[in-house]
Every structure is written in C-alpha cells, then in structure tokens.
N, C-alpha and C positions, 0 to 999 in steps of 0.2 A: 302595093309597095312591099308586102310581107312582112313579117313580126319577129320578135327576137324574145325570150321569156326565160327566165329563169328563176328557180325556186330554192329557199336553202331551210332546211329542214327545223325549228327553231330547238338547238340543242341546250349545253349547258354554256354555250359562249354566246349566244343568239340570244336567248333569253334576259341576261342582265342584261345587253344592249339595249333592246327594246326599252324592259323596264324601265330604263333611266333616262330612256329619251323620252317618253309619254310619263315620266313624274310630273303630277300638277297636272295632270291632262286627264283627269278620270274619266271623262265620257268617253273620250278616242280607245283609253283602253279597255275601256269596258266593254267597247262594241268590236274588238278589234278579234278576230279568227286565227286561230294557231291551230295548221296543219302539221302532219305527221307521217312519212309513211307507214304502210300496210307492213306486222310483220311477215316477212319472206317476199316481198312482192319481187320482181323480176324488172329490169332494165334493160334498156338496150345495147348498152355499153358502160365501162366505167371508166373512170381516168383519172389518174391521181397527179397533182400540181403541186410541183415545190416551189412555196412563193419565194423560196432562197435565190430560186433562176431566174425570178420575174425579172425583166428588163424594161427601162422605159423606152416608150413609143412616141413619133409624133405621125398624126393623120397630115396627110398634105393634101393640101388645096388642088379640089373641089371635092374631096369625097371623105368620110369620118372611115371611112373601109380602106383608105389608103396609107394603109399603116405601115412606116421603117421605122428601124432604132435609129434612138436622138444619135447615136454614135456618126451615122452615115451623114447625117446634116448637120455635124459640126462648124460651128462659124456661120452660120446662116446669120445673115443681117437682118435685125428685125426691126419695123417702124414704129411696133408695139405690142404692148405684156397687158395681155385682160384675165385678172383672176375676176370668175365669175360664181357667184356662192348660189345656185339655181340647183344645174345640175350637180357642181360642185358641192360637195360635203363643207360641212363644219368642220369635220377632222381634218379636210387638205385646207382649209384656210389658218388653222393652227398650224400645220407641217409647215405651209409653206412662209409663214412668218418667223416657226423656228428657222428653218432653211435662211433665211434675210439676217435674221441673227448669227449666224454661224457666218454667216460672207462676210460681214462686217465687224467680226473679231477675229478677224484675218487680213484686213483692211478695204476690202471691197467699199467702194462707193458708188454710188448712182453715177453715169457719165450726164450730161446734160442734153445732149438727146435723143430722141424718143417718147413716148406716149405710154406711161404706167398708171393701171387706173384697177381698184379692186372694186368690187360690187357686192355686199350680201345679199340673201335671198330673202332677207325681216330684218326688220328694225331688232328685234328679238335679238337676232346674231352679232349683229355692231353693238349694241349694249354689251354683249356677254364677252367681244373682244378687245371692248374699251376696260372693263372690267380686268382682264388679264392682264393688263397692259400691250397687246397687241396690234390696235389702232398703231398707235405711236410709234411701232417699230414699221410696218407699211411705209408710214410716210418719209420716219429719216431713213428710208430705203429710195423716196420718191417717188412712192404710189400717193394716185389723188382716191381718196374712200369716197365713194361715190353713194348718193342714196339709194336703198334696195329698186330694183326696177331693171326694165328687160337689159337696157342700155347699149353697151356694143356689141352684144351677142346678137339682136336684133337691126341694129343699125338704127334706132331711131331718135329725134328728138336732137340735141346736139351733139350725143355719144354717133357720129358715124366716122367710119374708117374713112381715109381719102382713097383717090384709084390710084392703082396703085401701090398701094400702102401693102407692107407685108409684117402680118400680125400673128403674135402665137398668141390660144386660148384656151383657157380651160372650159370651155362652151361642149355640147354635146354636137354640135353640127356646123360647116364648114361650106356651105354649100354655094354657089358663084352670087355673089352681087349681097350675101345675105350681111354682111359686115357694112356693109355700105358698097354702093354702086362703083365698079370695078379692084375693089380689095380683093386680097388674097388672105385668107385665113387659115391658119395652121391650128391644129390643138395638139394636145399633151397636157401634163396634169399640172397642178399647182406649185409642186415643191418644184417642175422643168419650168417651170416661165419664174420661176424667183431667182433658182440661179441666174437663168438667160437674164435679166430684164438689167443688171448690173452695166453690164457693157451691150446692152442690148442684140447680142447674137446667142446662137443656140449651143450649150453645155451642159454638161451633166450635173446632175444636182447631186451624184450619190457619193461624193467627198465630204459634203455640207450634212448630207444624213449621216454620215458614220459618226461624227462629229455630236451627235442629239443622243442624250443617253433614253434610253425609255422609259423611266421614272420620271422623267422633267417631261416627258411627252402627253404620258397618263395622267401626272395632274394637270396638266392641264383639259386634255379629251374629255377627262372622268371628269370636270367641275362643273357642276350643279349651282342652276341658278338661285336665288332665294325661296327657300320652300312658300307657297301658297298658306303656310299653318301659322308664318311670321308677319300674317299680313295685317288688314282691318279686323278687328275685330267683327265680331255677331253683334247681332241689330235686329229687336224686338221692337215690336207694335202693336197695334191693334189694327186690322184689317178694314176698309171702308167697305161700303155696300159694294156687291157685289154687281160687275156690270154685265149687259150682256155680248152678245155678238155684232161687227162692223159699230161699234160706236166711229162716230168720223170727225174729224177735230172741229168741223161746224158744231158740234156738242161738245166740245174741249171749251172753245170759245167762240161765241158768235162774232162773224168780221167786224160787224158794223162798231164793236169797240176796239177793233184793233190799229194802234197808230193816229192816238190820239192825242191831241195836244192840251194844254191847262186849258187854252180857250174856249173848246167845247164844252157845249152843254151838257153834253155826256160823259163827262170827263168827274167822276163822283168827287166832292169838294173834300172828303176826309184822304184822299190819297195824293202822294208825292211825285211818286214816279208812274211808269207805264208798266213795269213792273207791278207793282202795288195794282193798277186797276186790272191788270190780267187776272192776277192773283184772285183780284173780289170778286172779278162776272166768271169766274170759273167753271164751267156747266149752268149759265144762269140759268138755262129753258127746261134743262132736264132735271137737274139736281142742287136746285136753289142754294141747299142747304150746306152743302160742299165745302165753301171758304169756313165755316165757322166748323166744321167737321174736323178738319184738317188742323186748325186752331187745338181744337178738344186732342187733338193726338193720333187721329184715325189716318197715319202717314201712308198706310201703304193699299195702292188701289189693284185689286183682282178684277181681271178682266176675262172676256171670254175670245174668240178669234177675230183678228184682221183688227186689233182696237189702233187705232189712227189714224183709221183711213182718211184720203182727201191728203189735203194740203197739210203740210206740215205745219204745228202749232204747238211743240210742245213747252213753250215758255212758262204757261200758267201753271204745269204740271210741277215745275220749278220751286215753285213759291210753298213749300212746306213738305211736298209730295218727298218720301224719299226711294220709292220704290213702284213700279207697276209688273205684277204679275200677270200675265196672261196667255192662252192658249199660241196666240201668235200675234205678231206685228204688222203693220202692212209696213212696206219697203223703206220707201223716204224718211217716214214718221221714228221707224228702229236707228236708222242711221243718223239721226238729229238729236236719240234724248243724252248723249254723250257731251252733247253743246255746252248742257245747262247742267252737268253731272247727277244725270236723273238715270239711276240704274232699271234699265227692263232685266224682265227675268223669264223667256218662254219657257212654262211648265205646263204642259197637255196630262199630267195626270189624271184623272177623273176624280179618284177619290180624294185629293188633294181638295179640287175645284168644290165640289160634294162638302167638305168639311171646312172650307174657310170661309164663312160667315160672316155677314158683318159682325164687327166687337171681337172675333173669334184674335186671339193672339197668334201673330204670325213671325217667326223669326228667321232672319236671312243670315248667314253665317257665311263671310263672306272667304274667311279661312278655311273651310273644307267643302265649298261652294256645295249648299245644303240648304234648300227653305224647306221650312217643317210645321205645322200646326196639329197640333192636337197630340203630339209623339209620332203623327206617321210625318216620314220624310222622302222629301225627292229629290235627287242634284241635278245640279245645273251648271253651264260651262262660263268662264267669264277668262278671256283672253288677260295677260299680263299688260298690252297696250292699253284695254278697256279700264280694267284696274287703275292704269297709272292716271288715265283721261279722270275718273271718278276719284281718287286722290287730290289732284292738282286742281278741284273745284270744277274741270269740264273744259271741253274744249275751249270754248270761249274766252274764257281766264287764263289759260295757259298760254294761248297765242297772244293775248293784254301785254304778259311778260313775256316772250320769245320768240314774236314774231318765227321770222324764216329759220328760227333752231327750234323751232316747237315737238315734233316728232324725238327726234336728240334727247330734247330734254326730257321730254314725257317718260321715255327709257331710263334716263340716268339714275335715278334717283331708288333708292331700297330702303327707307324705311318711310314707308306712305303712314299719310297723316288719316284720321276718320274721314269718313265721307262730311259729316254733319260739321267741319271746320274751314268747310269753303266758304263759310261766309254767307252762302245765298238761303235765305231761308224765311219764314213766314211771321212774324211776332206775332206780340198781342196785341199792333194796332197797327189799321192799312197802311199807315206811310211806314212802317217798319220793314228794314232789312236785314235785322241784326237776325243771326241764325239760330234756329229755334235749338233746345236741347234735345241732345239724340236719346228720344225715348225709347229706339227701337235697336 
C-alpha cells in the first residue's frame, strides 16, 4: 500500500511542545528519543511553506488523496458533522469549539437537521474540555459528545452512517462502505465541519477564525492539567515478606472459602461479612500468618513476576493491603486490583527487589510517582484514570454511586481525597470494616 513519513527536527518550538504534552508523564519522557540532524548533511531538495497560503481542503469520497478546496464544494449538503478526536488533535478540538463560538456570536444556530456528534480520543480529553468550558459550547451548537471510542469513523456499534448518507469528518480515511454500508464520507479538518455542521452544508470556516484572537487560543492550547505534585500524598509502610515468582490467587485464597454464606461451617463464627472471611483465610496454606501481619501494619506486599496468576481474586488483597509491588502482573488479576482500589506497582528493579525486606520501610509517593526504600529509588507510571479509580475508593464504589456516568465522573473531580479514606480497610477485629489508618 506504501508509506508516507515524516520527520520534524525537535527545535526550539518542538521541544516546549513535547515537554508540556508528556508533563506528568515521566516514564514516556524518559524513554522518549530526540533526533537531530547531522551538521552539513545534504538533502534532496528543500522547500519552504508559507502557512499564510495554507488553504483548507476537503478529501471526497472514496479516497483521503482526493483532495479540492472547500471553496469548489461550497453548499454541499451534508447528512452529517463527525469531529473525531483519534486522529484529530486536541488543538483542533479546541479550534473548532472556538470556531462554534464565533458562529454563534453572530447568531448562527444549529438548523434541526442532521447528525452532529464529537468523539474524543480519552476520557483524559473530555475531562480537560469540560474543564474549559468547551463540552457545553459543542452541545448548545448541537453536537451529542459521544464516549472516546472508534464510533463513526469506524462505523460500528450504533455510531453508523445510513446509505446514502453524505457525511464530512475529521477521520484520517474515507474509504467506501467504512462510515457504514453505502455512506459517503468526506474529511476536512475540525474548525471546516464546525462551521459546516450550522446549516449542515459545506463553508469556510476562515471568517470565524479571523474572529479568535491568539492569546484566547493559547490559553487555552497551553492549559495544563492538574500537576501530579497536587495529588495523594506519599504513603509509607512497612514492607510484608517478600513473595516469590507465579504466586496464583489459589494462594491469595483457597476457593473452597469463597462465597460463603453464615450457614456454613466454614464460615469463621467471629466474622460479619465475606469480606471479613476473605480478609482472615488470606494466603491460609502459604502464609497463615498474613491477616494478623497486615493488622501489625505490614500493608505493602513485594512480589516477584506473573503474581496473580489464575483466576482473579484480588478481594482479600483488599482488606488492609494498600499496595503490591511486583516485578509483574498476570493480565486479568492487574486489570481487577483497581475494583477494590488496591494500587499495583510493576517495579523490575533488581536492587529495589534485593533491598526490600521484610520490615524494610517502603514508601510510595504517589505525587512524583516514586517508590523508594532504603534512599534508592524507582518510578513508576500510574495513569490519571487509575489515580482517580484509587481516589473514588475503586471501581466498585464508584459505579455504587454512578452507575452509567462512572467513567465521567471518575475524570471530574481534582482534588482527590487519600487512598486510605475509601473506607475499605482491615480493623482490629474480623467483622471490622472501618479503614485502618494510613500508616504508609
């Protein structure tokens, strides 16, 4: 099919870029490569672009290479406006909200019909344009904000085009039937489908851009989400015994106590809930001594590689645990400890491993994502979703209160409470649920 590539040199306007887009991102920037060319090296040509000339473009249906100025398809009747935040930038989803604003302080209004639907690329991005106030301006424009996901750039799920239907998008590809089975897909960029999506045919947006001055543009571009340094505080422990490699949740907890009711006779007469008995036979076979471990304040368990493995079971981890380090996770078991707002932390360190002992003090520091014992330290990445999942007490909890806006909400919120205030936690006696103090 052949390849398209291009490279831009990271100068002195390339570089704050990056920077500010990988703030709070320390691992991606630390592994991240900045090339340079050779000085004198030789080209094959050069060619200089005045973005003053740029014109916009629309690709028509069926090829992205089928490029005219929006000028020539003026008045095209459109069935519908998909700004799609994928391939689409964060900057043109800002552009083309300011663009909606400028229409509509001139009195543009939405006509009633037509199909207007925006999409970001994260939860990350709708946060940070509800944040601006920029959701809000989409919708009294009559776009539906749709949850991140492929949607109509794909065609799938209920986001498909009708046949027929003839749709402009800010999508990277156009190609027959890809919109949904006999649609017609047009692209062009986000600020051409805001003005278009008005009166639902095709216009020039660069009336509405003359309109935006470029200080209201940059603050917004330039705004930066809440630093990761305004977050949870650090959270010290004491480190439990140290486990080895493939523990599998059949050593987490044996089945035969799990989903038990008061009637059983295995059902230990000092506890309340099911909670509370996960909580007691916690590693019964392997590490008897575990529940009362945990109790003593030994919250945080180092592990060696694949600890999970098997069936997911991280419930009893729950019950006092407030952290497991290990060289790695198996699959299912990583993606479930966010359930019960039980932070994993993969560190493959060696000398880390090497140096955290049982008893050994271990502290997690969850504002410059950094666990350290002894003085040496290692970071580690912990997404702003994960954060907010371990704020809100865990998935579990958060969907209690917000069902079908759980995601939404999980984002909303900047000033996250400690991990150790969700409530769920270990006392000083089995039927207890009250949350132990954060000793770490």
């Amino acid at each position: 099919m052949g390849a398209f590539a291009a490279g831009l040199g990271t100068d002195d306007v390339v570089m704050p870029l990056v920077t500010r887009t990988l703030k709070g991102r320390k691992p991606h920037f630390d592994e991240a490569l900045f090339f340079e060319p050779e000085e004198g090296c030789n080209y094959a040509a050069h060619h200089v672009i005045n973005l003053a000339d740029v014109k916009p473009l629309i690709a028509l249906y069926p090829s992205p290479d089928n490029c005219v100025s929006v000028q020539e398809k003026f008045g095209m009747k459109l069935d519908g406006c998909f700004v799609r935040a994928c391939t689409t930038t964060q900057e043109d989803l800002v552009l083309a909200a300011m663009v909606l604003q400028q229409a509509m302080l001139v009195g543009k209004r939405p006509s009633t019909n037509g199909n207007r639907r925006v999409t970001s690329g994260s939860l990350e991005i709708i946060d940070q344009l509800e944040e601006l106030g920029l959701v809000r301006v989409y919708e009294e424009a009559g776009f539906t904000v749709g949850v991140p996901s492929c949607s109509f750039c794909l065609g799938i799920g209920a986001d498909v085009a009708g046949e027929n239907e003839v749709w402009l998008s800010s999508q990277n590809r156009n190609f027959r039937n890809r919109m949904g089975k006999g649609s017609l897909g047009n692209l062009s960029s986000a600020a051409v489908l805001a003005a278009s999506s008005f009166d639902m045919e095709v216009v020039d947006s660069q009336s509405y851009l003359d309109k935006i001055k470029k200080d209201d543009f940059d603050s917004y571009r330039n705004w930066v989400e809440s630093d990761p340094s305004t977050s949870s505080p650090a959270k010290t422990t004491k480190s439990y015994k140290v486990f080895g490699d493939n523990i599998d949740t059949d050593a987490v907890i044996p089945a035969h106590v799990m989903g038990l009711n008061k009637s059983s006779p295995l059902w230990p007469a000092e506890c309340e809930t099911e909670l509370d008995v996960l909580a007691a036979k916690s590693f019964a076979y392997v590490r008897p001594e575990f529940p009362q471990k945990v109790k003593d304040g030994f919250n945080i368990i180092v592990a060696g590689t694949a600890f999970g493995s098997g069936s997911s079971r991280e419930e009893p981890l729950s019950a006092g645990v407030q952290a497991v380090i290990a060289k790695s996770f198996a699959y299912i078991y990583a993606r479930n400890q966010a359930n019960d707002a039980l932070l994993g932390i993969v560190v493959t360190d060696e000398k880390f491993h090497e140096l955290a002992s049982e008893g050994e003090e271990v502290t997690v520091d969850l504002r410059t994502r950094v666990v350290s014992v002894n003085d040496h330290q290692v970071a580690f990445s912990l997404t702003q979703l994960e954060e907010a999942f371990l704020n809100g007490g865990g998935l579990k909890n958060l969907f209690k209160q917000h069902k079908a806006e759980l995601f939404r909400a999980a984002m909303r919120g900047k000033v996250p409470k400690p991990i150790a205030s969700s409530g769920v936690g270990y006392g000083d006696d089995c039927g207890s649920t009250a949350a132990s103090s954060p000793s770490w």
